[in-house]
Backbone bond lengths (Angstrom), bond angles and torsions (degrees), N, CA, C in turn:
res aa  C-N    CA-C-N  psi(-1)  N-CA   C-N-CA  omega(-1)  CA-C   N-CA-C  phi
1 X - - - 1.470 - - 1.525 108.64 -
2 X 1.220 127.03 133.96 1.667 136.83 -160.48 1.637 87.27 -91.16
3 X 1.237 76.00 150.47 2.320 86.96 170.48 1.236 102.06 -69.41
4 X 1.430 96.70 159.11 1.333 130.24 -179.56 1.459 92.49 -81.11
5 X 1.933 105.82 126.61 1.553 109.78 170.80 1.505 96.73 -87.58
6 X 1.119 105.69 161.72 2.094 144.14 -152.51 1.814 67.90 -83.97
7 X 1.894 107.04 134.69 1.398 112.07 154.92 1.404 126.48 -70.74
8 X 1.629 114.11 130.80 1.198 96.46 172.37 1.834 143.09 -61.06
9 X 1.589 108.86 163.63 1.388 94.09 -156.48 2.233 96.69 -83.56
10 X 0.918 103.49 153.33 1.320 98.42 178.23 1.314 137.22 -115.76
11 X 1.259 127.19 141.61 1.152 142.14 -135.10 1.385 115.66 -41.61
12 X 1.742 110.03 -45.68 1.653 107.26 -179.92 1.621 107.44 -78.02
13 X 1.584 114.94 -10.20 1.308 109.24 179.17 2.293 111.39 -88.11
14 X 0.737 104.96 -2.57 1.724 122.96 -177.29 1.462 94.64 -97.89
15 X 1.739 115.31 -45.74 1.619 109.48 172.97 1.320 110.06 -59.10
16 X 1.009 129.91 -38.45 1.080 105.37 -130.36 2.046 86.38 -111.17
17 X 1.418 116.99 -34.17 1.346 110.98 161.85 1.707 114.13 -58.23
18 X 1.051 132.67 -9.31 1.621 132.14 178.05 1.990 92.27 -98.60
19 X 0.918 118.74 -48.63 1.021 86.48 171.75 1.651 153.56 -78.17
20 X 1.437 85.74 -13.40 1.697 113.34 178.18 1.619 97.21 -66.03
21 X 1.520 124.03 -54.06 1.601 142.21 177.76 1.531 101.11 -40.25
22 X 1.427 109.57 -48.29 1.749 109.99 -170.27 1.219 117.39 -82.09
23 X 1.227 109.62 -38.82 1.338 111.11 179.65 1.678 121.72 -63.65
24 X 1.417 118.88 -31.15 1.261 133.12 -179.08 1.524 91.40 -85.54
25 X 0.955 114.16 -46.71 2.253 106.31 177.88 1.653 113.18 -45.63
26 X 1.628 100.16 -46.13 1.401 125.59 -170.54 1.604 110.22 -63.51
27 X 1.653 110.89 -37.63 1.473 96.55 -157.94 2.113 86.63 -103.22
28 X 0.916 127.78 16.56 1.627 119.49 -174.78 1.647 93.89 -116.30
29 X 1.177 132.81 0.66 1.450 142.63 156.86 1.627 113.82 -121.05
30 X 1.160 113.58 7.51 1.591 89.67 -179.85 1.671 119.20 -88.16
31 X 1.137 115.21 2.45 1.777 106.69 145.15 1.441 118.47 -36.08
32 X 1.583 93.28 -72.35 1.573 92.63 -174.18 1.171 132.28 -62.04
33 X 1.285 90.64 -14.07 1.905 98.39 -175.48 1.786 108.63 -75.59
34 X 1.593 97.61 -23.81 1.576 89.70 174.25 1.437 104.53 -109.39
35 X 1.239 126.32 0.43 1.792 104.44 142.14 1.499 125.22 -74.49
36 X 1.058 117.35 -25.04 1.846 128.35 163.32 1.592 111.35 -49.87
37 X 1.480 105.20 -52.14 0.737 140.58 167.14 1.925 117.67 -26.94
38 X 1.497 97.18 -87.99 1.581 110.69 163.49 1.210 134.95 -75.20
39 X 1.884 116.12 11.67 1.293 117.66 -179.95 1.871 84.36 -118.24
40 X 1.083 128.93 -32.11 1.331 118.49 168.23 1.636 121.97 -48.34
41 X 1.516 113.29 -30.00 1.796 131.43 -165.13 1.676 89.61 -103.89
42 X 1.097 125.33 -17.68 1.919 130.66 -162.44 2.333 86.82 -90.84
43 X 1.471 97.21 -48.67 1.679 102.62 169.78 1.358 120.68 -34.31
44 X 1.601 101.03 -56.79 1.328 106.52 -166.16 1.391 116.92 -86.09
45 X 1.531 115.14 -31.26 1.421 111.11 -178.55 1.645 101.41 -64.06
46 X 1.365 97.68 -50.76 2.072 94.25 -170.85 1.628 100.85 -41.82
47 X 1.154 130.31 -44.79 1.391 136.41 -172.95 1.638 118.78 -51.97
48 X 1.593 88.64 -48.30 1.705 87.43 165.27 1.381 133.64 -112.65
49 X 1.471 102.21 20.25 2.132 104.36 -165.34 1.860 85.65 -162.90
50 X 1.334 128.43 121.01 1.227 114.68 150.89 1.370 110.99 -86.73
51 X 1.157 137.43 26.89 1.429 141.14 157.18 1.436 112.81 -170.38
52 X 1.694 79.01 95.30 1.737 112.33 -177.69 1.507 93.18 -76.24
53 X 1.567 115.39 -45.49 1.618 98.67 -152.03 1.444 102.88 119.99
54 X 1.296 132.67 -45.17 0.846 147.42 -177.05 1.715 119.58 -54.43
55 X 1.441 117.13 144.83 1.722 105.99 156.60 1.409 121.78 -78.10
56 X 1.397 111.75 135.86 0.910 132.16 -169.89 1.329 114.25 -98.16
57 X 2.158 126.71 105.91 1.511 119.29 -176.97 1.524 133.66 -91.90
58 X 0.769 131.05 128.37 1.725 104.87 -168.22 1.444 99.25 -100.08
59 X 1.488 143.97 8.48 1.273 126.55 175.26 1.782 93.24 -158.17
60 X 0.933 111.12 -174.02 1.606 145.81 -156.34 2.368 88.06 -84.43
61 X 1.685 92.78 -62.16 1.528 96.62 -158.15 1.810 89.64 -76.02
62 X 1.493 133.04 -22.74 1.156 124.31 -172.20 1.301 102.81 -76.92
63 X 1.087 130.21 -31.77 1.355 129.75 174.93 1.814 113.90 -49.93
64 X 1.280 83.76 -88.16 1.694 98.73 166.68 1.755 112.00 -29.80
65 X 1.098 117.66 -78.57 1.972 100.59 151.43 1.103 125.37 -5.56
66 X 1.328 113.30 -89.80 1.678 106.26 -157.45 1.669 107.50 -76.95
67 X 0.983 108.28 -29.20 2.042 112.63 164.18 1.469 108.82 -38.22
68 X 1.567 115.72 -63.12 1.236 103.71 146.27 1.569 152.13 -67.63
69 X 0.620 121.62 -31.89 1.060 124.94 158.61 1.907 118.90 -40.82
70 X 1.373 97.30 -63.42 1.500 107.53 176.91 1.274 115.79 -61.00
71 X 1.319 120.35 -48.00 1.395 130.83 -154.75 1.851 116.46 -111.59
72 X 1.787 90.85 -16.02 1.864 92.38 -165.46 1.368 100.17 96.01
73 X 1.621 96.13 -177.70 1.642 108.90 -177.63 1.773 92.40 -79.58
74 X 1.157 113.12 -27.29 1.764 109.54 -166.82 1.280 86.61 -44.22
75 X 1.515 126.67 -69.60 1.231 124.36 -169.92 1.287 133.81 -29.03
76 X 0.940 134.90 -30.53 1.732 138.14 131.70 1.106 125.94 -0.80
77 X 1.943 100.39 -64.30 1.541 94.88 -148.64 1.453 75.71 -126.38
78 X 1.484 132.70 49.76 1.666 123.09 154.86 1.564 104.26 -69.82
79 X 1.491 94.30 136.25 1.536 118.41 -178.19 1.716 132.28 82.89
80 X 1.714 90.34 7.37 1.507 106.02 -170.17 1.301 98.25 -67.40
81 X 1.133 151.18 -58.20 1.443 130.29 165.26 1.490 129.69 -11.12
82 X 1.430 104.52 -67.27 1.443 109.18 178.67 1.552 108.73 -60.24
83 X 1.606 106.85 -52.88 1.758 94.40 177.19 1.117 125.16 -26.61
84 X 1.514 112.88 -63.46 0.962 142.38 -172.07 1.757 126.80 -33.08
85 X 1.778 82.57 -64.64 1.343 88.49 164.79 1.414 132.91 -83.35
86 X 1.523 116.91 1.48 1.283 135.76 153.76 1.660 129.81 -72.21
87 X 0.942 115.66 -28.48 1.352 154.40 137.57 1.535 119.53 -23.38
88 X 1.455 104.16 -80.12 1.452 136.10 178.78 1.807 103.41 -63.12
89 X 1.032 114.79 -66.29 1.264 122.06 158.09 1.461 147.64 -38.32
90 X 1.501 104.17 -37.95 1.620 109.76 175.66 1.817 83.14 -93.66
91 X 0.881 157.84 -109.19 1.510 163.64 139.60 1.670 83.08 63.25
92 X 1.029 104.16 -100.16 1.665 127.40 171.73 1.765 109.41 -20.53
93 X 1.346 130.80 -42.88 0.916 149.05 -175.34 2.015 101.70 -78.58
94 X 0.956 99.89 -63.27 1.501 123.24 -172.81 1.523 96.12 -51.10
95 X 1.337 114.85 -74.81 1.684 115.59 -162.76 1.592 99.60 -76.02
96 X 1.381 129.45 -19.36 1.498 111.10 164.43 1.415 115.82 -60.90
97 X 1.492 127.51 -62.72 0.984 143.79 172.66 1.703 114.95 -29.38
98 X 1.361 102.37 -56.05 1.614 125.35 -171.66 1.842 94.60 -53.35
99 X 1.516 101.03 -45.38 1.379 93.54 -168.20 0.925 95.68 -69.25
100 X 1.378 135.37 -91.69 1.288 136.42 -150.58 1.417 129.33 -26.34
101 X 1.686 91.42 -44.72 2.098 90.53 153.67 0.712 160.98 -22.78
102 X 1.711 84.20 -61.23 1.781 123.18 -175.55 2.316 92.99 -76.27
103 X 0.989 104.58 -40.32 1.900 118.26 -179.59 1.299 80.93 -64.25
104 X 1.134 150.51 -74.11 1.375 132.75 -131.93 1.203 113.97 -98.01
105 X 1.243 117.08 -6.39 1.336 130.67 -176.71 1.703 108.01 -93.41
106 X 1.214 112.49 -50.79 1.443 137.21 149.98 1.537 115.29 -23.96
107 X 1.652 118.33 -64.69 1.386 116.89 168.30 1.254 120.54 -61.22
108 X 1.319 121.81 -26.26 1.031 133.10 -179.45 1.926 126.45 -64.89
109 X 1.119 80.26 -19.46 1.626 106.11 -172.26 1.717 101.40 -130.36
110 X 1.023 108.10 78.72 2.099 132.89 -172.39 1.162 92.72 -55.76
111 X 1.086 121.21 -71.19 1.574 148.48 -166.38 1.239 95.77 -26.17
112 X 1.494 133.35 119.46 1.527 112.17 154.43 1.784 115.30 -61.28
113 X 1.145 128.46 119.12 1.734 126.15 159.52 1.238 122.22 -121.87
114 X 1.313 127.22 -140.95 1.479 149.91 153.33 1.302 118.59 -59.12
115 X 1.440 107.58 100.92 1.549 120.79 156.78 2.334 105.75 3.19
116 X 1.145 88.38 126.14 2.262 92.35 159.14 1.625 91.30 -21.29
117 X 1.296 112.21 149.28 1.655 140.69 153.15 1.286 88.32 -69.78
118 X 1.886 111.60 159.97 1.701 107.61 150.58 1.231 126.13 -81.14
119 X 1.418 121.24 -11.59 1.883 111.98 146.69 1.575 109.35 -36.90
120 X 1.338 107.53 -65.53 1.645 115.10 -150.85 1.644 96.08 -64.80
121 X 1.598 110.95 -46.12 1.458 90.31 -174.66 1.771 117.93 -82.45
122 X 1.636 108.82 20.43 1.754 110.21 169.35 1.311 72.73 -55.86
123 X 2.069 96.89 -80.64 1.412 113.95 -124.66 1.504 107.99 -62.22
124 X 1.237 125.72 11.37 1.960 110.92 178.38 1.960 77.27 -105.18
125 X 1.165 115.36 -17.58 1.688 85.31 179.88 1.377 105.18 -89.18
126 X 1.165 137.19 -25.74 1.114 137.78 -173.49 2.152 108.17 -74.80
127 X 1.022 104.31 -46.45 1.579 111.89 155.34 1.524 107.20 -30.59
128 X 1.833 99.61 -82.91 1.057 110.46 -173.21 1.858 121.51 -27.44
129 X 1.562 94.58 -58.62 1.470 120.12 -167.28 1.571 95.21 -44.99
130 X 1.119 113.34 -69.37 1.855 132.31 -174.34 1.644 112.18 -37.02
131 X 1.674 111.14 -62.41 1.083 89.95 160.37 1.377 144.27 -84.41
132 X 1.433 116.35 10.23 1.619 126.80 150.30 0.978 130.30 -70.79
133 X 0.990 128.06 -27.02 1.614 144.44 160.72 1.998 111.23 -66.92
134 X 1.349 132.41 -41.09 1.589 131.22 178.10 1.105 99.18 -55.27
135 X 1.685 112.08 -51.83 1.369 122.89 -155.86 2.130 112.32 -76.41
136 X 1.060 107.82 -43.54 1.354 109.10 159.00 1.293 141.27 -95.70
137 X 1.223 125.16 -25.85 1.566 143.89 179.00 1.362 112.95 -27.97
138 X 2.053 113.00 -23.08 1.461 103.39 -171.09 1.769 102.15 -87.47
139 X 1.333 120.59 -34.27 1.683 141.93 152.31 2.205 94.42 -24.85
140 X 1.055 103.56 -68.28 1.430 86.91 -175.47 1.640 111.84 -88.01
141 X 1.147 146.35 23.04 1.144 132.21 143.70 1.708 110.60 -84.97
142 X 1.250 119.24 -37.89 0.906 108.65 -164.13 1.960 103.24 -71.25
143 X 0.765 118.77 -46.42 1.237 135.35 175.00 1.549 115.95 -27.58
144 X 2.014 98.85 -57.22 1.649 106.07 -164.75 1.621 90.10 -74.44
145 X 1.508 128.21 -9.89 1.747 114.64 178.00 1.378 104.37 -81.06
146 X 1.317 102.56 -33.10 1.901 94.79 -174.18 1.950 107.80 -58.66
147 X 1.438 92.18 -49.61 1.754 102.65 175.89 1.359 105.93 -50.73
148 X 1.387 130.74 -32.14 1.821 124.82 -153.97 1.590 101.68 -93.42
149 X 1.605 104.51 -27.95 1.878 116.67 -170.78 1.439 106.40 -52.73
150 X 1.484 119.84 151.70 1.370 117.77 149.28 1.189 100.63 -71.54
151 X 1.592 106.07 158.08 1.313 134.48 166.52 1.636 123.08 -30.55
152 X 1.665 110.08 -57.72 1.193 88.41 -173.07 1.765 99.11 -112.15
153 X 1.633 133.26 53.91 0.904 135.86 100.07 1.384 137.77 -105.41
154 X 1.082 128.66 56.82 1.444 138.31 165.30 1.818 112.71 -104.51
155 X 0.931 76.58 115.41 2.137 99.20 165.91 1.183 138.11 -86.04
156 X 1.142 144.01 116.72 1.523 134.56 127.30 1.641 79.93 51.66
157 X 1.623 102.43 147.94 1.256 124.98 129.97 1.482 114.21 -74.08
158 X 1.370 152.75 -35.57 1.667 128.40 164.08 1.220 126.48 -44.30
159 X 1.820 94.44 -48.36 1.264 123.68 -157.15 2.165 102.58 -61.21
160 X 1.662 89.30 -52.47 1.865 91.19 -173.27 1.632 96.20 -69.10
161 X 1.496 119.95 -12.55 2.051 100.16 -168.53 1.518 88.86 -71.61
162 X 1.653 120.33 -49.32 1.765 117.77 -165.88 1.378 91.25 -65.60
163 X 1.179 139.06 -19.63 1.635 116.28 167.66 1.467 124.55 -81.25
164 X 1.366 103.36 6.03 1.428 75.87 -171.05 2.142 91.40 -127.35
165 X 1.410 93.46 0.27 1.500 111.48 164.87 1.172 107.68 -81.59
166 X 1.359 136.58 -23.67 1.806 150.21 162.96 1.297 108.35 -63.56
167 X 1.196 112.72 -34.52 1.710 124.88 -153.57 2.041 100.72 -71.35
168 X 1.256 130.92 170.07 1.227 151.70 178.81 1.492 105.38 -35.55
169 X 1.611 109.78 -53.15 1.761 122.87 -177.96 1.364 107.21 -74.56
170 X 1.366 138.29 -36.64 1.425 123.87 178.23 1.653 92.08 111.65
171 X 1.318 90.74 -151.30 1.542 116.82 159.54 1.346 123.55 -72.59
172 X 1.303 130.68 -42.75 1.236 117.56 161.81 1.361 126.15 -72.40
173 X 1.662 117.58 37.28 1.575 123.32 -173.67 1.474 99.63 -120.28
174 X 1.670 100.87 16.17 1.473 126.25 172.10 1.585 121.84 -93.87
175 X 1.354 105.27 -31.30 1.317 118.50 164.75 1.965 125.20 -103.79
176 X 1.030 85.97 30.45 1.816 106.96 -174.04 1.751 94.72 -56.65
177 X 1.710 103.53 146.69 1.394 78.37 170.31 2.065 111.30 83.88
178 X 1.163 123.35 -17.69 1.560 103.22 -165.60 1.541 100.56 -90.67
179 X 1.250 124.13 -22.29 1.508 116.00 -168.06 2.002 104.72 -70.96
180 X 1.398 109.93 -18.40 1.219 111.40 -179.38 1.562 104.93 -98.44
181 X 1.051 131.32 -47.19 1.362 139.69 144.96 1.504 117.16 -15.85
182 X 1.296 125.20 -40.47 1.476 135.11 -179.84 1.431 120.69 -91.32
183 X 1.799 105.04 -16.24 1.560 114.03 172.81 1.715 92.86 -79.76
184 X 1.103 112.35 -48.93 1.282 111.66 -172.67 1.289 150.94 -90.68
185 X 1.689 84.61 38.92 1.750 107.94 -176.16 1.684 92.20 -117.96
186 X 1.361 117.10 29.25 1.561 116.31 137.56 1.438 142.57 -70.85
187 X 1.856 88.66 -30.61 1.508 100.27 173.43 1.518 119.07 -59.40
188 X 1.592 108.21 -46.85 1.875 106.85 173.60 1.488 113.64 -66.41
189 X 1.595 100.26 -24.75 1.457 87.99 178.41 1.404 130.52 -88.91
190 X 1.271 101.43 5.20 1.938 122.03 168.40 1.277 84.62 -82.36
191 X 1.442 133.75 -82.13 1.062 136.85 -176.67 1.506 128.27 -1.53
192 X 1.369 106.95 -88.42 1.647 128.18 158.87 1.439 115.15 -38.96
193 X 1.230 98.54 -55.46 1.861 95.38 -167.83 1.431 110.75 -62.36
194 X 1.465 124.40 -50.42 1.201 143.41 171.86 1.964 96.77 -48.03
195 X 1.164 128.93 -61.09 1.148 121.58 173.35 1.282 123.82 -44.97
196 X 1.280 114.06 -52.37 1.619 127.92 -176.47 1.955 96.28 -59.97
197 X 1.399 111.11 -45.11 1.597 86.68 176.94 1.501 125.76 -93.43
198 X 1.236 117.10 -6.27 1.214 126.55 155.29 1.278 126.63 -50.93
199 X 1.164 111.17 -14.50 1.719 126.66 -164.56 1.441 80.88 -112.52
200 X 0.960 123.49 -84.93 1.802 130.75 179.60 1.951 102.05 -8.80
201 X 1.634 88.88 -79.89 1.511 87.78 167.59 1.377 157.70 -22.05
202 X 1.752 94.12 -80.87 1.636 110.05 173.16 1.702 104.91 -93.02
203 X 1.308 124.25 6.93 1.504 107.87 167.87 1.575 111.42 -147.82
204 X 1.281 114.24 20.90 1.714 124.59 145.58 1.647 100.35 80.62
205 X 1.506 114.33 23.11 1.667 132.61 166.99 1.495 85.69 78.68
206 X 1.173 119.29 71.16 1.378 112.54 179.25 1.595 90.47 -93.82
207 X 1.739 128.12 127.73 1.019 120.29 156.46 1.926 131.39 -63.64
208 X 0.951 104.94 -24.20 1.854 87.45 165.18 1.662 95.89 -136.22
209 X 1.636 77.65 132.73 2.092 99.05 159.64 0.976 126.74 -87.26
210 X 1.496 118.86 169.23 1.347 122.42 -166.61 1.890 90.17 -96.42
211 X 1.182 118.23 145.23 1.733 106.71 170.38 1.774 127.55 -34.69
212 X 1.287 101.53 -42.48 1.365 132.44 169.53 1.435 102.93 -49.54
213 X 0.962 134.35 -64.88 1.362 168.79 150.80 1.782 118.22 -1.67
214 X 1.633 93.28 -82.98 1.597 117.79 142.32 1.364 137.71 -10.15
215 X 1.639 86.09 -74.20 1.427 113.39 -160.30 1.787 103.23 -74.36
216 X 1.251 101.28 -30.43 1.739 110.59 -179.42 1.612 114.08 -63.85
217 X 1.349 109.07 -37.66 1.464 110.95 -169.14 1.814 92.35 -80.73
């Protein structure tokens, strides 16, 4: 009698470990992410207004300075909530999705053979990616406004979504941003796929790694 193969891991359980992973990645860098953040929005205004109104940073550590300075350390992490749960959500979204792909794609192919090609495992990440992105995309707009606000106009995450559902676009000024957003859910899906055979590879599709393990690929 052949061994019993290891059960597979399942879909809300892959969600929900990818998102726990991101979210803790997300909040031990999210300084920088909102100085990236305000020197990415500092680009565009110089481009169209040499006097936005705005502060103006000339480096990475000047930024981080006057944020504090102006705002406190809070100032850092304005909007970390919403990230967060934007974060938690597309992550969560992504590796559910991813699985179910990879399952349905799987039944689809009876035959025991060869592990997905890395074509096959783009396109279930790239799937995946697309519909993770409809489903959250309005979580990260609202978010990068809370990060862009001065201090003492910045809101609530409810408060900036009904503003920006008030705003010129409506409700669809919620999905701003997705047609480029949808080119660029190749990057996770290089990402993933490349992971998924990397694992295949150097550890013989072992379903769980050691951290060590992980962190190498």
């Amino acid at each position: 009698m052949g061994a019993q193969s290891k059960p597979e891991i399942s879909a809300w359980a892959r969600a929900s470990a990818g998102a726990t992973g991101a979210v803790l990645a997300n909040a031990l860098v999210y300084p920088l992410d909102i100085v990236k953040t305000r020197l990415q929005v500092q680009v565009r205004q110089d481009k169209a207004s040499s006097d936005s109104g705005s502060p103006h940073y000339t480096s990475t550590w000047d930024a981080i300075s006057r944020i504090v300075a102006d705002d406190g350390i809070q100032g850092l992490y304005a909007g970390i909530n919403g990230s967060l749960i934007g974060v938690a959500s597309t992550n969560f979204a992504y590796f559910y999705w991813y699985t179910i792909a990879r399952s349905l794609y799987a039944k689809a192919n009876k035959t025991p053979g060869p592990p997905p090609s890395m074509a096959v495992e783009l396109a279930l990440g790239a799937v995946a990616g697309a519909l993770a992105q409809l489903f959250t995309i309005p979580v990260a707009v609202v978010t990068t406004r809370q990060q862009t606000a001065r201090a003492d106009e910045r809101k609530g995450l409810l408060a900036t979504a009904r503003e920006v559902v008030e705003g010129p676009d409506g409700v669809p000024g919620l999905w701003r941003g997705l047609k480029a957003s949808l080119v660029l859910v190749v990057n996770p899906a290089i990402t993933y796929g490349a992971y998924e055979r990397l694992r295949t590879v150097l550890f013989n599709g072992k379903s769980t790694l050691r951290p060590w393990e992980a962190f190498s690929m």
